[in-house]
N, C-alpha and C positions, 0 to 999 in steps of 0.2 A: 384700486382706484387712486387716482391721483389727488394729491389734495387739493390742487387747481379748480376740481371738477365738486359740482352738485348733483344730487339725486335728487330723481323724481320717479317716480311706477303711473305706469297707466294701467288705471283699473276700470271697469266696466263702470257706465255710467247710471245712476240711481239705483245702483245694491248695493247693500251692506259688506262690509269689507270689512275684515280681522286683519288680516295679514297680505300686503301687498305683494309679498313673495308669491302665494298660492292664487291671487283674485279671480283669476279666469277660469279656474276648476269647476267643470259642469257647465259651464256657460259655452253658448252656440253662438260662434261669430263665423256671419254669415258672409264674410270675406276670405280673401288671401292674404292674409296678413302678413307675411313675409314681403310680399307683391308691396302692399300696402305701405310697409315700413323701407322698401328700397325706394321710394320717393323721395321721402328724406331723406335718407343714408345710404349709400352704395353696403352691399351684403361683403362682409369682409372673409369670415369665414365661418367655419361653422366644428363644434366639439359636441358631439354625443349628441344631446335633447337641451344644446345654445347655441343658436343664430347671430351671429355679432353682426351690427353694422356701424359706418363708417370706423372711426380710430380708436385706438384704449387711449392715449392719451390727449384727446379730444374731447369732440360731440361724439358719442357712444350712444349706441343702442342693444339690447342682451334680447333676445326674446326666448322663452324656455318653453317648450310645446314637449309633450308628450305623444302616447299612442291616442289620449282621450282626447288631446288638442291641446289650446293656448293653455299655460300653466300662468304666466309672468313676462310683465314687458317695460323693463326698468331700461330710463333714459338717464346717459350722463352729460351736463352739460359743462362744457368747459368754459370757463368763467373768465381765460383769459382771451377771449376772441372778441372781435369789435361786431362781429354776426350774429351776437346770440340773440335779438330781436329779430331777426330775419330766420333765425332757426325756429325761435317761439312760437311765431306767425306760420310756420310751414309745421310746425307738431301740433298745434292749433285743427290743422285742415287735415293730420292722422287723425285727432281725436274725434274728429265729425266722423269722415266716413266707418270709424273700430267701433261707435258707441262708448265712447270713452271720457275718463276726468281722472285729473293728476290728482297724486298722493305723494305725501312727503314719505320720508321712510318710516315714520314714527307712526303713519297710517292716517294723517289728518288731510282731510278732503280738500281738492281746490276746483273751483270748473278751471278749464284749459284756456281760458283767455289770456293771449301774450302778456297783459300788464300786470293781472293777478299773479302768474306765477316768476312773473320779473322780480314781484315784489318779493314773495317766495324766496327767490333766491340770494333776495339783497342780504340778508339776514341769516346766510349760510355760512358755515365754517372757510367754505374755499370763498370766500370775501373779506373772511377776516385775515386767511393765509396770503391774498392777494396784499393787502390794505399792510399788515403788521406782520411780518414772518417770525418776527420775536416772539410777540405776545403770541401767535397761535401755538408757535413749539412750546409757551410757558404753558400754553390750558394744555397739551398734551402731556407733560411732566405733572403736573395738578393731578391729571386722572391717575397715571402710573402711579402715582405714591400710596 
């Protein structure tokens, strides 16, 4: 991941969620989700049981399907685009048709509404790496010691 870019996982909307990695486990989406997610993102490529779409060093999408189906459907957003409103609004209209609501990685819940998770992301690391490339390399040396 780049540090430019934010996370966010779509996870099924009104369950309980531990772990945004695993959310979709057992759970029946009654879509194409793949179908579903090249709206947004052109399908880039694909490794084992991950569907990438659009760019790694972009708007990124990962989805991890197994033989039981959707495992995980973690979104990167890149923070340095003047589009990411217009991305929001368009992951906005995945989250409706997947039954879906954004989670941060830490697992804390958001509905999908562009400005909720606009807010979300103001308050991301790759904001602060945008904003101050010093001070973010200082908190990374902080953690290391």
């Amino acid at each position: 991941m780049a540090s430019w870019q934010a996370v966010l996982w779509l996870v099924p909307a009104g369950i309980e969620v531990t772990d945004p990695e695993s959310a979709w486990a057992g759970i029946v989406v009654n879509q194409d989700v793949p179908r579903v997610l090249s709206y947004l993102l052109p399908q880039t490529d694909r490794h084992e049981d991950v569907t990438h779409f659009g760019d790694y060093e972009s708007h990124d999408i990962a989805l991890s399907m197994h033989a039981s189906g959707v495992e995980s459907i973690r979104v990167r957003v890149d923070m340095r685009r003047d589009d990411i409103m217009e991305f929001l609004h368009a992951l906005w209209s995945v989250t409706q048709v997947l039954g879906a609501e954004c989670a941060s990685p830490d697992g804390g819940r958001m509905l999908p509404e562009p400005v909720i998770i606009a807010e979300h992301l103001g308050s991301t690391r790759a904001v602060l790496f945008l904003a101050d490339p010093v001070k973010y390399f200082a908190t990374i040396t902080d953690q290391a010691v």
